[in-house]
mmCIF file of the C-alpha atoms, coordinates in Angstrom:
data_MODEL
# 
_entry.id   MODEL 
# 
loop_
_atom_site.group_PDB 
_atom_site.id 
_atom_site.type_symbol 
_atom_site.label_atom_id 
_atom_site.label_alt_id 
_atom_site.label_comp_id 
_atom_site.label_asym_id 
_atom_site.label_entity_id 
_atom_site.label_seq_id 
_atom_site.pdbx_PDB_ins_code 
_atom_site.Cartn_x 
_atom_site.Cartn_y 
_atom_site.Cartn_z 
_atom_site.occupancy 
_atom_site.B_iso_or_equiv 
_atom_site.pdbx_formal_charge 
_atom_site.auth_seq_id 
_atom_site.auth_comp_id 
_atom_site.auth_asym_id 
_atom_site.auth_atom_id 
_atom_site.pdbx_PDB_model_num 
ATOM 1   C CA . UNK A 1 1   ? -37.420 13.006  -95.628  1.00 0.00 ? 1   UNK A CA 1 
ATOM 2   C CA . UNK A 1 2   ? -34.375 15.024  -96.534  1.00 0.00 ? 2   UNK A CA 1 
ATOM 3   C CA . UNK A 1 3   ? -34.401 15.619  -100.929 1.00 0.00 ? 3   UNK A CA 1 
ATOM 4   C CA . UNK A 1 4   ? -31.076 13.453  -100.774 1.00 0.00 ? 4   UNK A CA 1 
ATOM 5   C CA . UNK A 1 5   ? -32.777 10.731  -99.379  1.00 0.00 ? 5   UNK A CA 1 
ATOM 6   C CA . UNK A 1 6   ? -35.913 11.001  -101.708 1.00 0.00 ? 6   UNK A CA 1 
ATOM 7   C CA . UNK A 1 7   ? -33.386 11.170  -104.590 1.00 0.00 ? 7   UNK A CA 1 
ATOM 8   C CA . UNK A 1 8   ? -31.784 8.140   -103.625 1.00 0.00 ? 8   UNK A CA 1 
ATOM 9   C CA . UNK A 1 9   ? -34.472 6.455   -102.728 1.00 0.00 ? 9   UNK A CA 1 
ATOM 10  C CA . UNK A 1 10  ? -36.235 7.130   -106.301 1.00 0.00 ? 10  UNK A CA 1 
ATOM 11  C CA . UNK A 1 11  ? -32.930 6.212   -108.143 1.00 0.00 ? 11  UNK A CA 1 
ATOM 12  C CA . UNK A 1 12  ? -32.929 2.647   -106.500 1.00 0.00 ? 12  UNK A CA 1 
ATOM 13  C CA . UNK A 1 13  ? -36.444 1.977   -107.399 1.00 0.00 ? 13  UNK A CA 1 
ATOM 14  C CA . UNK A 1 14  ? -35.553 2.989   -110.759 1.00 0.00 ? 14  UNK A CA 1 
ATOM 15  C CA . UNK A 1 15  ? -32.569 0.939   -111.229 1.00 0.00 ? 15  UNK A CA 1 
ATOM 16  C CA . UNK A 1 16  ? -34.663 -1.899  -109.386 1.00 0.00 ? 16  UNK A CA 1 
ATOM 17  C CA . UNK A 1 17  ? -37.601 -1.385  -111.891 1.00 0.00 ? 17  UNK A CA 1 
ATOM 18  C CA . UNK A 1 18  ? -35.473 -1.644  -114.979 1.00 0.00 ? 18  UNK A CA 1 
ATOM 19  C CA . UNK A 1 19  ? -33.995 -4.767  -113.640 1.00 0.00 ? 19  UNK A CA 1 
ATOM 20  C CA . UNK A 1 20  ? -37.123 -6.273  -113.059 1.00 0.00 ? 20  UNK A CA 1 
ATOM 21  C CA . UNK A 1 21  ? -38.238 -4.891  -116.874 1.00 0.00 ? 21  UNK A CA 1 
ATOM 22  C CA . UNK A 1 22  ? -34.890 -6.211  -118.288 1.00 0.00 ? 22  UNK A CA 1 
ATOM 23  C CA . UNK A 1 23  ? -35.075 -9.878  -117.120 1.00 0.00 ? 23  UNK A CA 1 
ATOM 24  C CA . UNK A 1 24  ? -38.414 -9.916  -118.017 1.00 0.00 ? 24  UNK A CA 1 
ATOM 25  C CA . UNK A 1 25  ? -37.824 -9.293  -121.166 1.00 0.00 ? 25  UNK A CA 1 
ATOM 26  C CA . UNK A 1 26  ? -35.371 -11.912 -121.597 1.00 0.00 ? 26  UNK A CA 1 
ATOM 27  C CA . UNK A 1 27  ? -37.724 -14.275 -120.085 1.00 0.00 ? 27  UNK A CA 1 
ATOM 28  C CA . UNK A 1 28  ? -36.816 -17.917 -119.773 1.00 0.00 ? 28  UNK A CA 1 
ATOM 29  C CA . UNK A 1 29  ? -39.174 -20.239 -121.479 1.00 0.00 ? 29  UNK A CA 1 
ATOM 30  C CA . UNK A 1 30  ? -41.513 -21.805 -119.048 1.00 0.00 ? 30  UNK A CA 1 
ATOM 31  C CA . UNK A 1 31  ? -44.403 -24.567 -119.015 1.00 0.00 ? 31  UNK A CA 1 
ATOM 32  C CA . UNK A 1 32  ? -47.520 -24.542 -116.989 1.00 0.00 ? 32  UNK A CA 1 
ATOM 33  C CA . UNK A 1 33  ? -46.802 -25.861 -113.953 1.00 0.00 ? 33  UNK A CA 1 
ATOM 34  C CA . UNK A 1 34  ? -49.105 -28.696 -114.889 1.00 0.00 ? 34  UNK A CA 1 
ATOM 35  C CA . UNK A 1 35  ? -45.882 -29.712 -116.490 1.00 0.00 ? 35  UNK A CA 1 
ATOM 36  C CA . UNK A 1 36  ? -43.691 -31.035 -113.835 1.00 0.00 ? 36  UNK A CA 1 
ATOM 37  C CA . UNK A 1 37  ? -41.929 -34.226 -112.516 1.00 0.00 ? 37  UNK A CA 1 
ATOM 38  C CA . UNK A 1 38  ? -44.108 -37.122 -111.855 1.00 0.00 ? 38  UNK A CA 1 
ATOM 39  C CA . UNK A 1 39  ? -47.424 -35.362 -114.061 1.00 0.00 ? 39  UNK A CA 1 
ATOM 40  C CA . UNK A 1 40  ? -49.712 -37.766 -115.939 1.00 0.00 ? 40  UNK A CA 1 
ATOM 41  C CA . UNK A 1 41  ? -50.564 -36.727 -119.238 1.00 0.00 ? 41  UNK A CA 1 
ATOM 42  C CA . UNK A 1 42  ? -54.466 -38.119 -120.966 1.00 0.00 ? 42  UNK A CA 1 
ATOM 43  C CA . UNK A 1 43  ? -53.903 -41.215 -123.419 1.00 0.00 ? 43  UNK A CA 1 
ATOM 44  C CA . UNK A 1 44  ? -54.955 -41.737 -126.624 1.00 0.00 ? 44  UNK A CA 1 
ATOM 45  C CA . UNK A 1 45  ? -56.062 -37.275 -126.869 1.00 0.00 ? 45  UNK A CA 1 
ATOM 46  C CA . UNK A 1 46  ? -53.819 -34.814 -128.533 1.00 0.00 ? 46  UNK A CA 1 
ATOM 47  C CA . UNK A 1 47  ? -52.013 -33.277 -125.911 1.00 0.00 ? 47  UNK A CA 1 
ATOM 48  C CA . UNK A 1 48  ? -51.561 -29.936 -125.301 1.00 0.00 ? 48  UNK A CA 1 
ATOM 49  C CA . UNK A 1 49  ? -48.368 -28.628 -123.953 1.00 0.00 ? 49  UNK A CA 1 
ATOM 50  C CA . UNK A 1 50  ? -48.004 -24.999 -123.428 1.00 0.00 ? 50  UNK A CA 1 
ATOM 51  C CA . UNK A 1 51  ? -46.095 -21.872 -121.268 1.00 0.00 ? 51  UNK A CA 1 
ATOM 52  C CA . UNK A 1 52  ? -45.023 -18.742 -121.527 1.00 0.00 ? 52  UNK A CA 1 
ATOM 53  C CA . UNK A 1 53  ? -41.825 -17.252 -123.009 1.00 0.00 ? 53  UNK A CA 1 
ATOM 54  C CA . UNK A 1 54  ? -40.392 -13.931 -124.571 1.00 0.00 ? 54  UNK A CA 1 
ATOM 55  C CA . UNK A 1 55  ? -42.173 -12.816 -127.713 1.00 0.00 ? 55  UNK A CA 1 
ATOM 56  C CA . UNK A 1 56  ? -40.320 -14.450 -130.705 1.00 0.00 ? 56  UNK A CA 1 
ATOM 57  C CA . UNK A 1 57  ? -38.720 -16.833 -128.536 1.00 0.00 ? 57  UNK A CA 1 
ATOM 58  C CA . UNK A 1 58  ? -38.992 -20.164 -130.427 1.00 0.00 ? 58  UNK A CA 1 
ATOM 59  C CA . UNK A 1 59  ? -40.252 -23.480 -128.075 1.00 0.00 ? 59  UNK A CA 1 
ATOM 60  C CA . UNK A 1 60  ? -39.443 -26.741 -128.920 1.00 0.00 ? 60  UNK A CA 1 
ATOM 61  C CA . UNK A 1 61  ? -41.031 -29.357 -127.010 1.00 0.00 ? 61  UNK A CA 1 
ATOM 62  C CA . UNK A 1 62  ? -39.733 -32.876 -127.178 1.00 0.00 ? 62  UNK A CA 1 
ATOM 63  C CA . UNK A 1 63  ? -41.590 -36.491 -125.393 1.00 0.00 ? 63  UNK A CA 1 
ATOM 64  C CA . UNK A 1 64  ? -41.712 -39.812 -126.174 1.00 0.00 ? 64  UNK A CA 1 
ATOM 65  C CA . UNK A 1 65  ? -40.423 -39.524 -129.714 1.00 0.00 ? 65  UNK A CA 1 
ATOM 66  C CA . UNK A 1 66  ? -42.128 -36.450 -131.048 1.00 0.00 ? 66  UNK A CA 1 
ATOM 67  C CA . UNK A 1 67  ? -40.979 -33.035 -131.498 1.00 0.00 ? 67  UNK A CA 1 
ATOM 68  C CA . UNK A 1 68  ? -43.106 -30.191 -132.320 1.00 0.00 ? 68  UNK A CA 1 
ATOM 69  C CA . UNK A 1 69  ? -41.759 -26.200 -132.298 1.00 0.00 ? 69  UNK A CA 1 
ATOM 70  C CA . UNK A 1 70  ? -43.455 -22.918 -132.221 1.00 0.00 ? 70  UNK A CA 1 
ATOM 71  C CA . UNK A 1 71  ? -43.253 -18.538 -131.784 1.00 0.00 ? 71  UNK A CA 1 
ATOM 72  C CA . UNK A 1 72  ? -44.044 -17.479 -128.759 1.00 0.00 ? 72  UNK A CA 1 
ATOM 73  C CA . UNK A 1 73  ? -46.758 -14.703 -129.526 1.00 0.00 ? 73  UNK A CA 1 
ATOM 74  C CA . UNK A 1 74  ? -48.379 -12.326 -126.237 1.00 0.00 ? 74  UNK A CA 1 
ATOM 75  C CA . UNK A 1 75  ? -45.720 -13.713 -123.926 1.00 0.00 ? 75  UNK A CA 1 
ATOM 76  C CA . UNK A 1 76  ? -47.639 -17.273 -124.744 1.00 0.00 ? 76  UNK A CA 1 
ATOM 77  C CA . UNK A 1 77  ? -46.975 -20.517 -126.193 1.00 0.00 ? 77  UNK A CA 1 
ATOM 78  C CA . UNK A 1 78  ? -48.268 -23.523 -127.259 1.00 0.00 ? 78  UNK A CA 1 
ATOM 79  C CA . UNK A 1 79  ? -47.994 -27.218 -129.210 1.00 0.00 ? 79  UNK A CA 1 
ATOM 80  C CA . UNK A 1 80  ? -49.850 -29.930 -129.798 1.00 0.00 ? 80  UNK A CA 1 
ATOM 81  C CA . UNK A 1 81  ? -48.590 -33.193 -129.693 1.00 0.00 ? 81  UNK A CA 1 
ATOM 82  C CA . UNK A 1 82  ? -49.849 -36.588 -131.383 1.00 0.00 ? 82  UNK A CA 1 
ATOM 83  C CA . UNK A 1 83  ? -52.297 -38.911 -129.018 1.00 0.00 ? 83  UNK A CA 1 
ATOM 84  C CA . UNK A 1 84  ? -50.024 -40.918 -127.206 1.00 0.00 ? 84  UNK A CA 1 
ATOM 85  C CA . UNK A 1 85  ? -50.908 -44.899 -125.478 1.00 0.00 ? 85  UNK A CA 1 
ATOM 86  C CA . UNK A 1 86  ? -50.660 -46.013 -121.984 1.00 0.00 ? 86  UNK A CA 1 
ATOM 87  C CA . UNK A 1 87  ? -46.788 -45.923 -120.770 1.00 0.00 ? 87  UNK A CA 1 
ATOM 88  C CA . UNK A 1 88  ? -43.678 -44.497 -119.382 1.00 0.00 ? 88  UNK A CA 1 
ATOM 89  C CA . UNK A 1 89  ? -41.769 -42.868 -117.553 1.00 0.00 ? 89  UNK A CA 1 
ATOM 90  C CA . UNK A 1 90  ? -41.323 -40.546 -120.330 1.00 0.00 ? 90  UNK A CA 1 
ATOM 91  C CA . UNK A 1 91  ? -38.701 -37.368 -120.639 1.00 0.00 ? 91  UNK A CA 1 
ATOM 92  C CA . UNK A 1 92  ? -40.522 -33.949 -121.473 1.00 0.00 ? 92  UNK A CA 1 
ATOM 93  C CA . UNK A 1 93  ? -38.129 -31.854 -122.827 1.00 0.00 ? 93  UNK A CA 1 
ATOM 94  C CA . UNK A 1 94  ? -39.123 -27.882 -123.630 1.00 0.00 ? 94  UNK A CA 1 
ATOM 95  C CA . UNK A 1 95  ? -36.582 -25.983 -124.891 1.00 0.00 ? 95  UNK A CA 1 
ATOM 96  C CA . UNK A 1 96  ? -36.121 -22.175 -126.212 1.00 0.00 ? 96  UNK A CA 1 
ATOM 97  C CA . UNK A 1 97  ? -33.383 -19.556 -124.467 1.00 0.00 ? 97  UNK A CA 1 
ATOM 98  C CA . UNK A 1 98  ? -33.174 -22.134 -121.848 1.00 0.00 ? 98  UNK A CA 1 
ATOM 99  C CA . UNK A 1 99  ? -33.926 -25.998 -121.156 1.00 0.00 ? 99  UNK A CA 1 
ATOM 100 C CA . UNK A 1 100 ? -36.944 -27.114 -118.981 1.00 0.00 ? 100 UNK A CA 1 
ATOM 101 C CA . UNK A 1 101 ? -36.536 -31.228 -118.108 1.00 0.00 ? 101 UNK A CA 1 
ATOM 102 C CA . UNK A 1 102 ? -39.635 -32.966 -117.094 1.00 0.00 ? 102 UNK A CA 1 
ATOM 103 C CA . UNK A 1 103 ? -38.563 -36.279 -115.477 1.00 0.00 ? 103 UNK A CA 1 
ATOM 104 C CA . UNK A 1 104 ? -40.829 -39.312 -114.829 1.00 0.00 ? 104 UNK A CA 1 
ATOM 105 C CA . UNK A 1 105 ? -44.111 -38.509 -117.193 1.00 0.00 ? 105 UNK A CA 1 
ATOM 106 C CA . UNK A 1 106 ? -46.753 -40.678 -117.256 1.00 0.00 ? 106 UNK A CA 1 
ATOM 107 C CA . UNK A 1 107 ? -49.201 -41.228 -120.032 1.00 0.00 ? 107 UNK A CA 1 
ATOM 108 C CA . UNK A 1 108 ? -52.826 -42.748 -119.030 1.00 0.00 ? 108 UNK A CA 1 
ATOM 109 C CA . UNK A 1 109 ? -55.839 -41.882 -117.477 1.00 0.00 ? 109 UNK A CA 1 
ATOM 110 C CA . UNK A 1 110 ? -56.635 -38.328 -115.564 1.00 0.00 ? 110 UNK A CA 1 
ATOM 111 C CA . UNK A 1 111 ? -59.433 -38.030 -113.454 1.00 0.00 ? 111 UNK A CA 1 
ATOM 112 C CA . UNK A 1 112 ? -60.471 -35.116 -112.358 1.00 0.00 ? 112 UNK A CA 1 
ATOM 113 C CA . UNK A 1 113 ? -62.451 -35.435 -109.011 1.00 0.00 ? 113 UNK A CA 1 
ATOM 114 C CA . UNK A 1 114 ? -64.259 -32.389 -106.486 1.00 0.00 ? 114 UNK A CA 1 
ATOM 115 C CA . UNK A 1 115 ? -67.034 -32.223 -104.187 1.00 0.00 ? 115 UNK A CA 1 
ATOM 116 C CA . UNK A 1 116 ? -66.734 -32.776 -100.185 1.00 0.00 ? 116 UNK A CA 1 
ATOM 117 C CA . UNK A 1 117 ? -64.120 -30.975 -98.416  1.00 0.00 ? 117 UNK A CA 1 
ATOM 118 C CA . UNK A 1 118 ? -62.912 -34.084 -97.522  1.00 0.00 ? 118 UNK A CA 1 
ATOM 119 C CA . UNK A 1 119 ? -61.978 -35.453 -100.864 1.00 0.00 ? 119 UNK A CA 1 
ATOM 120 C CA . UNK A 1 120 ? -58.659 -33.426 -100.672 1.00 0.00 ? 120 UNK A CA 1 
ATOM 121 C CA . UNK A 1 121 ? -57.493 -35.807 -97.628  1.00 0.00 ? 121 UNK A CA 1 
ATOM 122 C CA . UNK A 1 122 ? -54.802 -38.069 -98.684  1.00 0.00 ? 122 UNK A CA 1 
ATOM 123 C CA . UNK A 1 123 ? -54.631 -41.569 -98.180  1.00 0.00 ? 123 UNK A CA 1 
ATOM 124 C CA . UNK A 1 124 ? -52.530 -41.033 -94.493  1.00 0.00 ? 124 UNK A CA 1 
ATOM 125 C CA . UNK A 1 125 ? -55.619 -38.933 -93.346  1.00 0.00 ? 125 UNK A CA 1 
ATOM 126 C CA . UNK A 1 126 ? -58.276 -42.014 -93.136  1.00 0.00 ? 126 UNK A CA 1 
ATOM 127 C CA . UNK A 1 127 ? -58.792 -44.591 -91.117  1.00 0.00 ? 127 UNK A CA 1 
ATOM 128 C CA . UNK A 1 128 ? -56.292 -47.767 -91.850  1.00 0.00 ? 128 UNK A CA 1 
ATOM 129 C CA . UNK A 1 129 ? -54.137 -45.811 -93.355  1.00 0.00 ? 129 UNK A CA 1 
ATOM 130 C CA . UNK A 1 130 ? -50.582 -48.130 -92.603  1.00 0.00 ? 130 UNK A CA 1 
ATOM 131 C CA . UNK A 1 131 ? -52.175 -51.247 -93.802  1.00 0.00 ? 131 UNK A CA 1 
ATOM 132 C CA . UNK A 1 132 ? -53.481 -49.514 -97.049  1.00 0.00 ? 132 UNK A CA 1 
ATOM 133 C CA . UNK A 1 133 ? -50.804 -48.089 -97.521  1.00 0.00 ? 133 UNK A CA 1 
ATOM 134 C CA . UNK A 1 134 ? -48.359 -51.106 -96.779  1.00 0.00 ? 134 UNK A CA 1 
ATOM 135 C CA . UNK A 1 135 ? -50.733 -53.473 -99.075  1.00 0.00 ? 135 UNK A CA 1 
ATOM 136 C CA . UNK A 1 136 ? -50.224 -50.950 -101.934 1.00 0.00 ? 136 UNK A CA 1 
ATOM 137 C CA . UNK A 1 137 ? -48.763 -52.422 -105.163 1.00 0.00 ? 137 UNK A CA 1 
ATOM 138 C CA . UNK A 1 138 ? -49.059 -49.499 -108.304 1.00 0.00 ? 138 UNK A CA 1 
ATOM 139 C CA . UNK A 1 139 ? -46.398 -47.030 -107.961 1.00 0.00 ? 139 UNK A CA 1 
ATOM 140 C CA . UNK A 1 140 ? -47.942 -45.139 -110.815 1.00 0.00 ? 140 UNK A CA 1 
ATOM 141 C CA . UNK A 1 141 ? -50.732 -43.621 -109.367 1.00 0.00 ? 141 UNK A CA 1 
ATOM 142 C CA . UNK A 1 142 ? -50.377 -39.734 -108.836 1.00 0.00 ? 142 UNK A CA 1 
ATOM 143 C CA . UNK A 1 143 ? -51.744 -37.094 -106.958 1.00 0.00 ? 143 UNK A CA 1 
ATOM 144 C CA . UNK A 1 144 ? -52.020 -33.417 -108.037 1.00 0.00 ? 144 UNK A CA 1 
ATOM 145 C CA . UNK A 1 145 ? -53.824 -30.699 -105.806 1.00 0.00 ? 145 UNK A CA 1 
ATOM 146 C CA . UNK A 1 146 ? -54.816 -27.572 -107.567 1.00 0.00 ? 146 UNK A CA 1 
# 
């Protein structure tokens, strides 16, 4: 490769290094993407909410009436809210730099299930499937793979 080439080639890798450094730095808050539209959050336990964000960067997280704030320290952030009952849709809000809206938040019980390969079909994989699903009545079940 001809030295112009290499010289070019090393200046755009700079520029696209110090970019990538720069926007990094001004990170936008973020949750854990645990935190996203239709999640269901545990009843009646303190609940954790957390992310990441710039160091500094102050998160305030808002949901069903309560507010809590914090510094993100390490890049790393993270409140603890009151125990909340049984209910919803609630908003989250999390706010620093930028605004994160969580829309249609549930508050009740999480299960968390493993074992067979097969536990990670959904309902349309088993037999009957239409008429279970048809017959269904509670909208406010969810279903989160990891």
């Amino acid at each position: 490769m001809p030295a112009s080439c290499r010289s070019a080639l090393m200046r755009l890798i700079f520029g696209l290094t110090a970019g990538l450094l720069a926007r990094s730095a001004a990170a936008d808050v973020k949750p854990h993407p645990l935190f996203t539209d239709h999640a269901v959050l545990q009843q009646g336990r303190t609940l954790p909410v957390w992310g990441w964000a710039a160091d500094g960067e102050k998160v305030t997280v808002k949901l069903a009436g309560q507010e809590a704030s914090t510094e993100a320290k390490d890049g790393k952030w993270r409140v603890d809210l009151e125990p909340l009952a049984a209910g919803g849709p609630h908003q989250l809000t999390i706010e620093g730099k930028n605004k994160v809206v969580v829309d249609d938040v549930l508050v009740g019980e999480v299960w968390v299930a493993s074992g067979q390969s097969n536990m990670e079909w959904g309902l349309e994989a088993t037999d009957g499937a239409d008429k279970a699903i048809a017959a269904a009545t509670d909208g406010k079940i969810r279903f989160f793979t990891v």
